[in-house]
N, C-alpha and C positions, 0 to 999 in steps of 0.2 A: 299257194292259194291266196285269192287276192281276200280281201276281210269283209267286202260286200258279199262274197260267195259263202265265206264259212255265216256270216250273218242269215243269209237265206237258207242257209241248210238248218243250221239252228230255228229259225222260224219254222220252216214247214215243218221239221218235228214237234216242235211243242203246239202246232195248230192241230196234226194228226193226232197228240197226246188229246187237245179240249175236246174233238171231236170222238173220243173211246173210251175215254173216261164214263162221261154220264152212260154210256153204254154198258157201262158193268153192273149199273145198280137196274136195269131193266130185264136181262138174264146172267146165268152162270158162265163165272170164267172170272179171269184175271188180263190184265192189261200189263204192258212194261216197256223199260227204257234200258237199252245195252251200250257200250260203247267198248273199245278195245282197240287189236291193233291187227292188220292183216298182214301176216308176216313176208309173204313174199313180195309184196310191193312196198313191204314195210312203212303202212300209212295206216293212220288210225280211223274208223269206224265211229259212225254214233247210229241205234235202228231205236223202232219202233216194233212194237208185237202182238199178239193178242192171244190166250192161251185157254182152249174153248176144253170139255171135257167130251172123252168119247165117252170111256166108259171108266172102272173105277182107278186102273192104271196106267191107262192110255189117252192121250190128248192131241189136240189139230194146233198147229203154233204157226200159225201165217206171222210173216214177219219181212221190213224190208229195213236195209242197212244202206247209209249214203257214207263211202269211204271218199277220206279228201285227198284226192290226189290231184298236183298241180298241172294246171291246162286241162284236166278231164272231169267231165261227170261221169260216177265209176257209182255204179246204184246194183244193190243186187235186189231182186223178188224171191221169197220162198215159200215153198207151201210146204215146211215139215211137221211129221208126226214122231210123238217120242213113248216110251214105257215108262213110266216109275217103278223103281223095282222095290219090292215090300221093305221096310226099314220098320223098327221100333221105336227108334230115336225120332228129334227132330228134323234130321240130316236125311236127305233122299239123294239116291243119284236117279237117272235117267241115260239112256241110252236111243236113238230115231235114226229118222233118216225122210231126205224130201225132195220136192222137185228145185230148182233152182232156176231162176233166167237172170244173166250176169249183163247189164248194159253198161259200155262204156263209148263215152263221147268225147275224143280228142278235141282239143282246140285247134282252128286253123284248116287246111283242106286233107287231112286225116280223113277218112269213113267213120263214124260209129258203126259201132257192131252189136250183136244181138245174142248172146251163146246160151243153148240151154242146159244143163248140168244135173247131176246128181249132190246131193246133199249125205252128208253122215256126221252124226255130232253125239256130246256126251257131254254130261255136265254133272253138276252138285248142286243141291240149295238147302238153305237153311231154314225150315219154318217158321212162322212168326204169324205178326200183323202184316207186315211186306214178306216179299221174300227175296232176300238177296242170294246172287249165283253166278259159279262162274261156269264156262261153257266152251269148249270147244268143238270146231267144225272143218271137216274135210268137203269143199267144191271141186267135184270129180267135173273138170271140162278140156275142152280143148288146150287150157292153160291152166294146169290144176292149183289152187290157191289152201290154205287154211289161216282161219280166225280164231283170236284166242279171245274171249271179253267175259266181261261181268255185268251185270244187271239190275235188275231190281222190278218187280213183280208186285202189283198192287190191287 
């Protein structure tokens, strides 16, 4: 990946970060920044997220992830929903599952493509002032993938 591209990928996420930010202090939720690695194409991820509340253990986690992979913009969309499952401790897990649309744009006279998917994930976090977490996700698609990352939830 050429360094003007990882440079633009890093911009748009921290413009999407100023832009959701002031947005937390106007309603309920949490905002957050993931990054990781997607094992089958074995290429790292950075995303963006938003983590709204439905009800007291259930939550809506729109979120998208731009993996770098070289010659492609490789960007997924998600609309998942997750459970917290009751803990006493600090420590929650979570267990969802969402929609997915997986775009990926070859360099050169390749086609891009458009696939829609199934999501299923499961994670840990640790309560706090932020909250740090790690997370894993199965993309049930025409070419099924899984992400492993970690976060951070503000």
């Amino acid at each position: 990946m050429t360094s003007a591209r990882s440079i633009l990928a890093i911009s748009a996420t921290l413009a999407v970060l100023a832009v959701l930010v002031p947005a937390r202090s106007a309603r309920a939720g949490l905002v957050g920044v993931r990054g990781g690695i997607y094992t089958k194409l074995n290429e790292p991820f950075v995303g963006v997220e938003l983590l709204g509340p439905i009800s007291r253990h259930a939550y809506f986690n729109p979120n998208v992830e731009y993996v770098f992979v070289d010659n492609h913009t490789y960007l997924t969309f998600n609309g998942d929903f997750h459970y917290d499952f009751h803990s006493h401790g600090r420590t929650f897990v979570w267990a969802g599952g969402g929609l997915a649309v997986v775009y990926d744009d070859p360099r050169g006279p390749a086609e891009s493509s458009t696939d829609l998917g199934a999501n299923f994930l499961f994670g840990i976090g640790f309560a706090g002032d932020a909250i740090p977490y790690i997370q894993g996700k199965l993309i049930v698609k025409d070419d099924t993938e899984f992400s492993l990352g970690v976060g951070l939830r503000f």
